[in-house]
C-alpha positions as CSV (number, residue, x, y, z in Angstrom):
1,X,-32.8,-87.4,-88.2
2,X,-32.8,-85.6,-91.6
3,X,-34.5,-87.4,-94.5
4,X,-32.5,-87.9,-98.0
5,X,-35.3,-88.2,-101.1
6,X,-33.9,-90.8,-103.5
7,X,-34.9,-90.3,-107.0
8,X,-33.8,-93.6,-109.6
9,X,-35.0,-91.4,-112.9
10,X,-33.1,-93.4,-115.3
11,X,-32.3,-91.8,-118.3
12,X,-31.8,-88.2,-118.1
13,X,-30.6,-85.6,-121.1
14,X,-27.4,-83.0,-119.5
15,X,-28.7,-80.1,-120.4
16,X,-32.5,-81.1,-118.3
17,X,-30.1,-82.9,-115.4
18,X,-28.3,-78.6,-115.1
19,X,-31.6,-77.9,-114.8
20,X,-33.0,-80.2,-112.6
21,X,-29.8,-79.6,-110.4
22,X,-30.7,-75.9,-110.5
23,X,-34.4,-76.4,-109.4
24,X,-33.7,-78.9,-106.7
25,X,-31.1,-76.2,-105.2
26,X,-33.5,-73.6,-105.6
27,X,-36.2,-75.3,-103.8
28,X,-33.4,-76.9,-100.9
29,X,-32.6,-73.4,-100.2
30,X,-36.1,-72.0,-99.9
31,X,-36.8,-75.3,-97.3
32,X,-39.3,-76.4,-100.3
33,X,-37.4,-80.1,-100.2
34,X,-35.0,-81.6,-97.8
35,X,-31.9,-83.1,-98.7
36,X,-32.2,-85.5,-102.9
37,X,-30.2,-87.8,-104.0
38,X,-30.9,-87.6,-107.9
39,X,-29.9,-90.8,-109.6
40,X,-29.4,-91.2,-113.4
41,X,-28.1,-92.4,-116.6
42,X,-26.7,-89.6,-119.4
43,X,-26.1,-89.8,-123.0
44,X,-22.7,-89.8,-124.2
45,X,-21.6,-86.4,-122.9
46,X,-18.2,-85.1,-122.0
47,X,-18.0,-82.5,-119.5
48,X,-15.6,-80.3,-118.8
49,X,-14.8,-78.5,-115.0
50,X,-13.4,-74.9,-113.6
51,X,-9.7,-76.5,-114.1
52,X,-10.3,-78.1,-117.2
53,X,-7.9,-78.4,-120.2
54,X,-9.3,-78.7,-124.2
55,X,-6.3,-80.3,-125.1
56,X,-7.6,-83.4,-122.7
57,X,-10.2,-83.7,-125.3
58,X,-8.2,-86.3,-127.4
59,X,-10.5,-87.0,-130.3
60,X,-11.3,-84.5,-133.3
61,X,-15.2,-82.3,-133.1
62,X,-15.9,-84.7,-136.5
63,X,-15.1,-88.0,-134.3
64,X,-17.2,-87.0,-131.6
65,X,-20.4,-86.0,-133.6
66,X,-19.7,-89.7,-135.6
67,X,-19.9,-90.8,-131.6
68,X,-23.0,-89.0,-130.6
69,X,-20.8,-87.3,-128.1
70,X,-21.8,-84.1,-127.2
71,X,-19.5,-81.3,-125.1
72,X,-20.9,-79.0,-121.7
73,X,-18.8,-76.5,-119.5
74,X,-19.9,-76.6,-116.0
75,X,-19.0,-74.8,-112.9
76,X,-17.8,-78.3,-111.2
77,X,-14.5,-78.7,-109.9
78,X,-11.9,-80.9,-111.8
79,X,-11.0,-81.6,-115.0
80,X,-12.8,-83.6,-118.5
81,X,-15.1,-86.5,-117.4
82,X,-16.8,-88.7,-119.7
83,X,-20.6,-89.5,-118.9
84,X,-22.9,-92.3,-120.7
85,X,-25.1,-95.3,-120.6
86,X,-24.8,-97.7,-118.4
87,X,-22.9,-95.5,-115.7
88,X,-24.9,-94.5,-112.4
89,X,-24.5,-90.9,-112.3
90,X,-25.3,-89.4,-108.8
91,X,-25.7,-85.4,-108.0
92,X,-26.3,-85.1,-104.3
93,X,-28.2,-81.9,-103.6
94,X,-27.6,-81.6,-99.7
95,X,-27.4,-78.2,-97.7
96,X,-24.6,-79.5,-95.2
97,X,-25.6,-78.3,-91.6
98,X,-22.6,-76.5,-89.5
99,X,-21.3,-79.8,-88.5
100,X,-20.6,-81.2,-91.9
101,X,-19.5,-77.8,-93.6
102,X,-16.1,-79.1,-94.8
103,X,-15.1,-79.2,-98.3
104,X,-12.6,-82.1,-98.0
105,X,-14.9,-84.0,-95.2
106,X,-17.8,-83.6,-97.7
107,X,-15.6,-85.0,-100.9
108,X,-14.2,-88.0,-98.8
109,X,-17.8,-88.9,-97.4
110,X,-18.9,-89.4,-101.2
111,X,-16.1,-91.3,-102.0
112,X,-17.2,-93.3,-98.9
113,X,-20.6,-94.2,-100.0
114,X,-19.1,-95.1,-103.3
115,X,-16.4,-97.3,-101.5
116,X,-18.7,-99.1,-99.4
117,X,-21.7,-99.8,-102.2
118,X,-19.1,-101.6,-104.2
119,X,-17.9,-103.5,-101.5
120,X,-21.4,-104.8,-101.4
121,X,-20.3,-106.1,-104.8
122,X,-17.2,-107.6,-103.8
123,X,-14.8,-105.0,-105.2
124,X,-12.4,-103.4,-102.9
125,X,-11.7,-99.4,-103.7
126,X,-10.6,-96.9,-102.1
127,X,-9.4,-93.2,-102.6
128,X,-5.7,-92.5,-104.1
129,X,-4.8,-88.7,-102.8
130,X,-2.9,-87.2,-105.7
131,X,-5.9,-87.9,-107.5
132,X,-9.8,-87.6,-107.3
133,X,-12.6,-90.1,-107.9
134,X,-12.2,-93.8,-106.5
135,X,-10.3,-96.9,-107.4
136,X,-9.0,-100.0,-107.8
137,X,-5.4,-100.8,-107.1
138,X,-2.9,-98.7,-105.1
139,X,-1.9,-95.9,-105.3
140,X,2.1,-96.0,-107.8
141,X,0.8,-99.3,-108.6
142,X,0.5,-100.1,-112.7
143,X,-2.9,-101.6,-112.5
144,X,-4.6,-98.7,-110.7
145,X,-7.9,-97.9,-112.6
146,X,-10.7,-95.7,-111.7
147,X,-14.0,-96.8,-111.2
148,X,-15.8,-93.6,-110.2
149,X,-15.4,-90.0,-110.6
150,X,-16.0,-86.9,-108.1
151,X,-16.7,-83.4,-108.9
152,X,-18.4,-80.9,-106.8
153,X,-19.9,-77.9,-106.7
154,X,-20.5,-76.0,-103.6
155,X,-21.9,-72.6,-103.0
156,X,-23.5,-71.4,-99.7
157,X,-23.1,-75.2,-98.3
158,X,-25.3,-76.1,-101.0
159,X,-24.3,-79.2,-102.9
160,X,-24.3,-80.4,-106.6
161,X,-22.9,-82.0,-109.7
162,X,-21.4,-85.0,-107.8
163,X,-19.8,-88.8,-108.9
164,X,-20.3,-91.4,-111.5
165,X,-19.6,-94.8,-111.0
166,X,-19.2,-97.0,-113.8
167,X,-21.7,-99.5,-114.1
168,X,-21.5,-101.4,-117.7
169,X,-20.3,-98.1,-118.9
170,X,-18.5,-98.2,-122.9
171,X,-14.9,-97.6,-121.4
172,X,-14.1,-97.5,-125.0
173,X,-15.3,-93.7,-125.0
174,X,-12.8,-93.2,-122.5
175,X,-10.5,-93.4,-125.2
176,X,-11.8,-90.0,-126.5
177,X,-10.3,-88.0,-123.2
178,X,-7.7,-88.3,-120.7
179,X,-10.1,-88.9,-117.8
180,X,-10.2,-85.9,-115.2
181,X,-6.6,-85.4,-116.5
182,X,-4.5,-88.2,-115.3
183,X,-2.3,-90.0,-117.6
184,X,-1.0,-92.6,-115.7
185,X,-3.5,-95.1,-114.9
186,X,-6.4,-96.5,-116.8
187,X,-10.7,-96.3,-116.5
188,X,-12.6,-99.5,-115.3
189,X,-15.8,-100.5,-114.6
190,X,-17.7,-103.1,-112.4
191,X,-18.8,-105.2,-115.2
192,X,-15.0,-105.6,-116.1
193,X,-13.9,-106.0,-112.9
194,X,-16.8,-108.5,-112.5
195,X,-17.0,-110.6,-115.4
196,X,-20.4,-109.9,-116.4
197,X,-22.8,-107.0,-116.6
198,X,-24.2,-106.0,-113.6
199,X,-27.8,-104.5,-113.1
200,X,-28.1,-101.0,-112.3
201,X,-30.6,-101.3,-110.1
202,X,-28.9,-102.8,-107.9
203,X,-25.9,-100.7,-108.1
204,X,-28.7,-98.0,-107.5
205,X,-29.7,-99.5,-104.5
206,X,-26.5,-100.1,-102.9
207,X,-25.8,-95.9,-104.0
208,X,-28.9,-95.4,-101.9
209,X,-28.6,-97.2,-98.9
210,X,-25.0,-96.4,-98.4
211,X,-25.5,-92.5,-99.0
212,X,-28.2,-92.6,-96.3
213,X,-26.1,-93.9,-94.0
214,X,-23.1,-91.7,-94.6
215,X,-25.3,-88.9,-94.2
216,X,-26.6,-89.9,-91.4
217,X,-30.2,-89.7,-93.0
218,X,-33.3,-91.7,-93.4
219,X,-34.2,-92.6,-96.8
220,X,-36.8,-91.5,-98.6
221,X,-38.3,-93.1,-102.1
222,X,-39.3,-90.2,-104.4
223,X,-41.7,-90.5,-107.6
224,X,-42.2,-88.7,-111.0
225,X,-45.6,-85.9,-110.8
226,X,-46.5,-87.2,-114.5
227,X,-46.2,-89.3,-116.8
228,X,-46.3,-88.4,-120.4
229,X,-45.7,-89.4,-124.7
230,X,-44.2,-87.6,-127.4
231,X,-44.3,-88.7,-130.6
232,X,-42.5,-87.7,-133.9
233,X,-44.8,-87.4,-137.0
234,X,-43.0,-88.0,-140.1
235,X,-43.4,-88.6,-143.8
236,X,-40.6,-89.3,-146.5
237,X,-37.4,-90.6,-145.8
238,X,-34.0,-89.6,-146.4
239,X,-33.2,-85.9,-147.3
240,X,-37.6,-85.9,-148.2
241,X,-38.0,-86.7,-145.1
242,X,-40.4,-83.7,-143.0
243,X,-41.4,-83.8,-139.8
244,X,-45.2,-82.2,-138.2
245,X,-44.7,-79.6,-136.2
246,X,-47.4,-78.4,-134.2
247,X,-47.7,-74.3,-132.3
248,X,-49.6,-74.6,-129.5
249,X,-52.0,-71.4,-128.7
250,X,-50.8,-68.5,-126.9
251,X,-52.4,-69.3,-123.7
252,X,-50.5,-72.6,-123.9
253,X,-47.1,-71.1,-124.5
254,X,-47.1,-70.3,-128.1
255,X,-44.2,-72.8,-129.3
256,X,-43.4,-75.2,-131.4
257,X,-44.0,-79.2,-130.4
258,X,-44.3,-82.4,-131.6
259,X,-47.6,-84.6,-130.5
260,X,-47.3,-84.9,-126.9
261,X,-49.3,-85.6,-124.1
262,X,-50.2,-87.0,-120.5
263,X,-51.2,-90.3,-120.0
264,X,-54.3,-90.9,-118.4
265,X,-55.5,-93.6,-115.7
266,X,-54.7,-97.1,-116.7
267,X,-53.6,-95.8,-120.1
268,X,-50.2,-97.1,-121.2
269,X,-47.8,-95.3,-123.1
270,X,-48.4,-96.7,-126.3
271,X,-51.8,-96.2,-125.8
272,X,-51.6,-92.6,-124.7
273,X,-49.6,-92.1,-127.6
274,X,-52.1,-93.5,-130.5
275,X,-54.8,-91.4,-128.4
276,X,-52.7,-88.3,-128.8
277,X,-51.7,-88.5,-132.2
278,X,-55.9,-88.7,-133.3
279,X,-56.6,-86.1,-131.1
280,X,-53.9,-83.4,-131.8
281,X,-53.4,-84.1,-135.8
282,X,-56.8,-86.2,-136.7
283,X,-54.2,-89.3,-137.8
284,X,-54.8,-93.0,-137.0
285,X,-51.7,-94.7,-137.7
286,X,-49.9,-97.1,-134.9
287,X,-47.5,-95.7,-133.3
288,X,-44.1,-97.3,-132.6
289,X,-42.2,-97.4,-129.9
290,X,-38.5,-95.8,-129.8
291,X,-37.2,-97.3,-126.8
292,X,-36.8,-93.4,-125.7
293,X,-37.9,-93.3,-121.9
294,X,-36.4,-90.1,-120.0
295,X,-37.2,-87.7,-117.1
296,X,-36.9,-84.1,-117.2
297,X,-38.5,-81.1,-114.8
298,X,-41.6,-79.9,-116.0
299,X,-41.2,-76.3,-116.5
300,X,-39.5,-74.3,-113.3
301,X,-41.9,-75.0,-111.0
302,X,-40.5,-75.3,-106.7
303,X,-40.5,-78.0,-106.1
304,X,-39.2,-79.5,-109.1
305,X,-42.4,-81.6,-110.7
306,X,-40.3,-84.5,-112.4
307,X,-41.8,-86.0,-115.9
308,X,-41.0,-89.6,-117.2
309,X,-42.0,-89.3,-121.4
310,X,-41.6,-92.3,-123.7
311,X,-40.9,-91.5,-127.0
312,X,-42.8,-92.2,-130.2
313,X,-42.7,-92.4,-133.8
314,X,-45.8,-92.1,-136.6
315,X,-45.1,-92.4,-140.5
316,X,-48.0,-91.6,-142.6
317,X,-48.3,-91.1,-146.0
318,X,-47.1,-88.3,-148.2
319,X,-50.9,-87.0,-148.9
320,X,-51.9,-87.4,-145.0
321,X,-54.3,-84.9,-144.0
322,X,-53.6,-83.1,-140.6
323,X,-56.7,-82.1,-138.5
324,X,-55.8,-79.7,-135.6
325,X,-56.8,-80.2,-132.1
326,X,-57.9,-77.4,-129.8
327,X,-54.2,-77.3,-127.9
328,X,-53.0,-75.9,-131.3
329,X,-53.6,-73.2,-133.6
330,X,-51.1,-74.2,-136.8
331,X,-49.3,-76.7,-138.2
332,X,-46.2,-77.1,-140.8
333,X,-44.3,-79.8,-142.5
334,X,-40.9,-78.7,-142.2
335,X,-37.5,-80.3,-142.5
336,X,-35.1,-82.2,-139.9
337,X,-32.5,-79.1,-139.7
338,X,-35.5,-76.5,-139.3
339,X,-37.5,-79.2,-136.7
340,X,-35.0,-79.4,-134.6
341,X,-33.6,-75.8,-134.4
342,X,-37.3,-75.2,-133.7
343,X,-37.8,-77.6,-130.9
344,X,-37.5,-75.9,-127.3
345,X,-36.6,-79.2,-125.5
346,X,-33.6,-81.5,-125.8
347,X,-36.6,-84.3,-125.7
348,X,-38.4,-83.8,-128.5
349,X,-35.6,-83.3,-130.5
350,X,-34.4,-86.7,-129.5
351,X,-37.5,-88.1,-130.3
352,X,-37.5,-86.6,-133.8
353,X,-34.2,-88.0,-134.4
354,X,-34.8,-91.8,-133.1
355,X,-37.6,-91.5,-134.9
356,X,-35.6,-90.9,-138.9
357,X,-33.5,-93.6,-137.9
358,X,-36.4,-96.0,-137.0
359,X,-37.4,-98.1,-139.8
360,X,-41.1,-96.9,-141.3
361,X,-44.1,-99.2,-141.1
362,X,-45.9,-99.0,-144.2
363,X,-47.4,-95.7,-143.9
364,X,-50.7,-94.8,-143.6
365,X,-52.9,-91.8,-143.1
């Protein structure tokens, strides 16, 4: 029996779940890694597939940034798709042996261990054929709704991209597309269906153990490699607002970070963090905690090593005085438009920007 590796990696940026996609089919290919199921939350993103149309994008570029909504192209089939919080996004990254190599066998299996995990919830769904993704009602009926969305990718038998099932998902963002196209019926989710929210980890245990046994697979737990901080240093607020940048040294890449670091046995994140911040920039402020936990891929090492950060923020003092660390060989104030162009990682910039909107402790150097 083959083994199916289930990652629950909570919140995960687009742009680092591409990547993570990419690594994982990278290393399934070269037999690094059997068959992963990755499961996730996104930001607000809408993305858009080979068959997609603009004009399906409803709301103006201005109302989307006032949303925090940002726009991808990917090579998925289908149409627009919304993606955010509180919806279980899933990518199954299987190589289908000979017996399963079927495009519409391999579509209607995910729609089956979509079905069957919300039956465990009482909702009855079910596929409508003119149309993709799962649902609610029948098919020419005027309350069918969609509760989960399908779009594949698959290239040498290799699977990814996959389905997202809404959770307690904001259907209001719906609003901003016409969902994978279709006009005629309306976007629902479990907690509506339900009367209450609903907690995803269940839902990501029911995704689990019902994709297991439609793939005939025994399930594996997987873990994050690492565990690690960032934190944002700022000063000022408003338009004075500047944020620390740090370069690390050539033998450590050369680029331009924010304080960051692994946590160490027993350490906690806050911990870690406060430890970091004295270390790399001489500071000794508390840090506070943004409420920013994500996973990415560290680098593009096969296999994939997966990283869970939580992000921090530090305000000091106008006058502070920055001490450098040996990871680092200079340091610059800088602005929010010119930190976060310089920023290689969708993380840190996210940090930085949770951490201007966070309200400053009195600051102190």
């Amino acid at each position: 029996m083959n083994t199916l590796t289930v990652f629950r990696l909570g919140r995960v940026e687009y742009e680092d779940g591409l990547k993570l996609m990419h690594l994982f089919g990278e290393a399934r290919m070269q037999g690094l890694v059997g068959d992963t199921l990755l499961l996730l939350e996104h930001p607000p993103v809408l993305t858009l597939g080979r068959a997609a149309k603009r004009e399906n994008i409803t709301a103006s570029d201005a109302r989307l940034a006032e949303e925090g909504v940002e726009v991808f192209d990917t090579n998925r089939g289908g149409d627009v798709t919304y993606h955010g919080p509180g919806q279980v996004v899933g990518y199954p990254i299987l190589l289908l042996p000979p017996e399963r190599q079927d495009v519409r066998r391999y579509v209607r299996d995910v729609e089956r261990g979509l079905i069957q995990a919300l039956a465990g919830f009482g909702l009855t769904a079910g596929p409508i054929p003119k149309w993709p993704g799962v649902w609610l009602g029948q098919e020419g009926s005027p309350d069918a709704r969609k509760i989960g969305a399908i779009g594949v990718h698959l290239s040498k038998w290799l699977t990814t991209h996959g389905f997202a099932l809404n959770v307690n998902t904001r259907l209001e963002h719906f609003q901003l597309i016409v969902p994978c196209g279709i006009r005629e019926a309306g976007v629902t989710s479990m907690q509506r269906e339900l009367g209450h929210a609903v907690p995803v980890p269940d839902v990501e245990e029911a995704l689990a153990r019902e994709f297991s046994q439609v793939f005939d697979a025994r399930r594996v737990d997987g873990t994050v490699s690492l565990r690690t901080v960032s934190v944002a240093v700022v000063r000022g607020q408003g338009p004075e607002a500047r944020v620390l940048l740090l370069r690390r040294t050539p033998e450590r890449g050369g680029f331009w970070q924010t304080v960051t670091g692994r946590l160490e046995p027993g350490e906690s994140p806050a911990d870690a963090a406060r430890r970091e911040v004295a270390e790399e920039t001489g500071l000794h402020t508390p840090p506070v905690d943004l409420a920013y936990r994500h996973a990415f891929a560290l680098g593009d090492a096969l296999p994939p090593k997966l990283v869970e950060e939580n992000g921090f923020a530090v305000h000091v003092a106008p006058d502070a005085a920055v001490r450098l660390g040996p990871e680092h060989d200079a340091f610059e104030w800088v602005d929010v438009p010119t930190a976060l162009q310089r920023l290689p990682f969708r993380g840190l910039r996210e940090t930085v920007e949770r951490a201007l909107r966070k309200r400053p402790l009195t600051p102190t150097a």
